[in-house]
N, C-alpha and C positions, 0 to 999 in steps of 0.2 A: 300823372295821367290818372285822375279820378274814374270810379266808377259812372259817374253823373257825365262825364265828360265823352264816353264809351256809349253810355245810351242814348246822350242829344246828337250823336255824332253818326251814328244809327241812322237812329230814325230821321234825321234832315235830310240825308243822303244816300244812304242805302235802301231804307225803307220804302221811299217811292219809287226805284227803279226795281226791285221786287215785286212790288205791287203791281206795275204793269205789267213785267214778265210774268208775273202769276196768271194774268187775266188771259195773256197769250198761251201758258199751256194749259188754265183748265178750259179755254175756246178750242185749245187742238184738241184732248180729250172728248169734251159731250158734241161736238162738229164734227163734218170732214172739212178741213180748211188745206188749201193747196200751197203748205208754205213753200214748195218750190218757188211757182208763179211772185208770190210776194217777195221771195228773194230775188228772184230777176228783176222786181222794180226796184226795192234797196239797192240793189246793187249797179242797176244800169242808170238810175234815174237821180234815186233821194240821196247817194253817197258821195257821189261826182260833186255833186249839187251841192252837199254839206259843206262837203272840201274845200267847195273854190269859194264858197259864202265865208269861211273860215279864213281863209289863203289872204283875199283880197281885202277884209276887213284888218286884219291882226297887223301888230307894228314892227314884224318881226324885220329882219333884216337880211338879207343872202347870208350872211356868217353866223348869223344864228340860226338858220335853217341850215345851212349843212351839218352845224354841230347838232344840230339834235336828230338827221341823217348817220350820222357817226355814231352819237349815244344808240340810234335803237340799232343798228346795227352788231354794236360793241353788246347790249345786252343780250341780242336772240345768241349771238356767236358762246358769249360764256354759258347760257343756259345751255346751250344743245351738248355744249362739251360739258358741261356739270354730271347733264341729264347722261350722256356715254359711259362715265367714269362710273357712275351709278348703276347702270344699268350692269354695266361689265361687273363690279364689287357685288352683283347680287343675282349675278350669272343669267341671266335674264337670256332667251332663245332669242336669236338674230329680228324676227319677226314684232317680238315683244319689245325688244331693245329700242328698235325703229320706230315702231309706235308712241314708246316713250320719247323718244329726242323731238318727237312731231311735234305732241302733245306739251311738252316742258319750254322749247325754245319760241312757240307759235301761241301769243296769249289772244282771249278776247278784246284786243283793243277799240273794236268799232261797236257792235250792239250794247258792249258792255261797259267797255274804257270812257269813251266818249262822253256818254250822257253822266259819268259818277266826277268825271273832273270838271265838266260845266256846273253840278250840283256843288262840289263841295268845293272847287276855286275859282270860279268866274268863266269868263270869254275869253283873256288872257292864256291863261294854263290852256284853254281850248283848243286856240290857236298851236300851239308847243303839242298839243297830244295829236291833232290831226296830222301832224307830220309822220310821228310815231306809227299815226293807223297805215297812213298812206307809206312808208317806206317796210313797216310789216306786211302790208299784201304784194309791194313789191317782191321782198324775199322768199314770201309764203308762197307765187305764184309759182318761181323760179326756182331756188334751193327746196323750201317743202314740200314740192309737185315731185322732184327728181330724189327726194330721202322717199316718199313713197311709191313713187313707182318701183322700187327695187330694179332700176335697171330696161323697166319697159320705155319710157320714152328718154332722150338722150335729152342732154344740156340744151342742144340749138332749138328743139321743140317746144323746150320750157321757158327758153328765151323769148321765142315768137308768140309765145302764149301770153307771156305778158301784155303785149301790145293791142290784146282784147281785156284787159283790165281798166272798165273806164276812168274811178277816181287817181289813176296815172294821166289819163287828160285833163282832169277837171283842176288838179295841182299843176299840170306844166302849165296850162291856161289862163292859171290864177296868177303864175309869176312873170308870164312873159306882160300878160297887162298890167302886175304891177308897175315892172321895170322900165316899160314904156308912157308911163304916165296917165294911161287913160282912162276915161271918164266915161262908164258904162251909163247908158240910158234909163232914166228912171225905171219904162215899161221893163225894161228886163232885169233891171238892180230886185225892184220888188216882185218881181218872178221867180226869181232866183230865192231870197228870203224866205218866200211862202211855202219855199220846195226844201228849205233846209231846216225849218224851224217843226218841216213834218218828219223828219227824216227820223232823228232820237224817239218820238214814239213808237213808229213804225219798224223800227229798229230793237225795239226793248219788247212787243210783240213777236216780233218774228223771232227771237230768241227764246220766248214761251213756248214757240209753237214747234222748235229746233227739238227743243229740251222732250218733246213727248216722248220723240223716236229713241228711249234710251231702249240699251239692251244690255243688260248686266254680264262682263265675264268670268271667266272660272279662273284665271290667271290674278287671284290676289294679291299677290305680291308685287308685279308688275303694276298693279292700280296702285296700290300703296306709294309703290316707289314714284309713281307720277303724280300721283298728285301732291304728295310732300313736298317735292321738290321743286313744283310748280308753285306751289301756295307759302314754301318759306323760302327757298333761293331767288325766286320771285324778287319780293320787297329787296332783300338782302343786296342781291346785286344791284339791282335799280340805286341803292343810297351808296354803295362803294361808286361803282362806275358815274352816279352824279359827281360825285367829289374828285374824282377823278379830270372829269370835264369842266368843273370849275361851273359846276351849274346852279343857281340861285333865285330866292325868290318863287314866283311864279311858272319858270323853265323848270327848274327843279320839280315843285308839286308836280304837274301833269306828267312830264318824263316818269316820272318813279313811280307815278300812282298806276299810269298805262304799264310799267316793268311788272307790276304786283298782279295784273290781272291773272283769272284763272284761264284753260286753256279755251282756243276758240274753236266757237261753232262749226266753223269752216273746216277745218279735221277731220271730224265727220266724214263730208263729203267726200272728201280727198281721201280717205281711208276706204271708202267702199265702193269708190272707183277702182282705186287698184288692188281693192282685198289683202289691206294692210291691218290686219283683226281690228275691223272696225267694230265690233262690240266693246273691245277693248279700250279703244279710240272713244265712244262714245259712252262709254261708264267713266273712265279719268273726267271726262267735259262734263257729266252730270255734278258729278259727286266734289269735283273740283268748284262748281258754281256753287253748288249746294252750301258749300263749306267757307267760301270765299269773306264772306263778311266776318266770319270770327279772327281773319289774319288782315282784311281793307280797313275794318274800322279802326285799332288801335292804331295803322298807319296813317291813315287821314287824321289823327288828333295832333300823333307825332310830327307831321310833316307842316301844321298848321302852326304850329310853335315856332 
């Protein structure tokens, strides 16, 4: 792994998805821009949308979609228990501890993951990481809605919550017309296209415009400890647990690369809903993005080999 090899690997890949989320946070900065609003369309409209453009193109197969159902399962499950064991070794208050398991088991797979494995391994690996996104917001809505509430909303509420997460439609939608053979209408095939191919810019913005609302906390240790173990158990388990699953090729790239992401945006939110030290929360997501390319790049050369 040359140094040459580290910089072309950069800049083809990393570099453009920086660039845009640059332009989204210095647009949040010298603006007022309502990225709520914009996240309600990401999320109701261009994500769904991605998914199932993603879903119904890719060649994957029912058995290799539930294994990579399994794999991101198997990797948020090890991170959170890494991210406990950790938290616990360095005595971390209940509050901070929580915030850590959010932040460490819960990666940026969508604004972030998404557009870096289209760049650096095709449509293929694309297909294999939408699953990844879509079975992490499954989790995130359900398990990480109820590690942050501490207790305020129960299991059946976070279950039911789910079923206003649309890209859960836009994937079941995508399989049951696979499965049944059918042959979507032009007018809306290229509808659909037009709505997915907006989705990653729009996506790589609203992630600029995420990043403005930092708020740095006084708990450095707890930062420390998140984002390390975000940014190097990350890749780490992502390439054990591939091997474990027998994953190869193209399934491998995207699985592992979505494993490596730093924590997501959506944490955030979910932090300062239920006043989970979302400063805390949203300094790990900074500092962790910030930092992400010095632990993504040397893995996108490795994984490329």
């Amino acid at each position: 792994m040359s140094f040459n090899d580290l910089i072309t690997t950069f800049a083809d890949n990393l570099l453009p998805i920086l660039l845009v989320g640059g332009a989204g946070f210095v647009l949040g900065k010298l603006l007022t821009v309502d990225s709520r609003s914009l996240g309600r369309v990401v999320f109701y409209v261009f994500s769904p949308l991605l998914v199932f453009d993603l879903m119904i193109k890719s060649t994957l197969d029912l058995r290799q979609a539930f294994t990579a159902v399994a794999y991101t399962a198997s990797v948020i499950a090890v991170l959170g228990l890494a991210a406990f064991l950790l938290g616990k070794l360095f005595r971390l208050e209940r509050p901070y501890l929580l915030a850590v398991i959010l932040t460490v088991a819960f990666g940026n797979t969508g604004n972030y993951g998404l557009p870096l494995v289209k760049f650096a391994f095709g449509d293929d690996a694309l297909a294999v990481a939408s699953i990844f996104y879509v079975t992490t917001t499954i989790l995130f809505n359900t398990v990480g809605v109820v590690i942050a509430s501490l207790g305020h909303m129960d299991l059946k509420s976070a279950v039911l919550g789910l079923f206003k997460v649309p890209v859960v439609y836009g994937a079941t939608l995508a399989l049951l017309i696979k499965g049944i053979g059918f042959q979507l209408p032009l007018p809306i095939s290229r509808t659909i296209e037009i709505a997915a191919n907006g989705a990653i810019p729009l996506m790589l913005i609203l992630l600029g415009l995420e990043l403005t609302r930092i708020q740095w906390s006084h708990s450095f240790r707890a930062l420390g400890v998140g984002v390390a173990a975000k940014l190097l158990l990350g890749p780490l388990a992502g390439i054990v647990i591939a091997s474990l699953f027998g994953l190869t090729h193209t399934a491998r790239q995207g699985s592992v690369l979505e494993a490596a992401m730093p924590a997501a945006v959506a944490t955030t939110v979910v932090a300062t809903e239920y006043k989970l030290e979302p400063s805390l929360v949203t300094a790990i997501v900074f500092l962790g993005t910030a930092l992400s390319p010095l632990t993504l790049t040397p893995l996108i050369v490795y994984l490329t080999r």
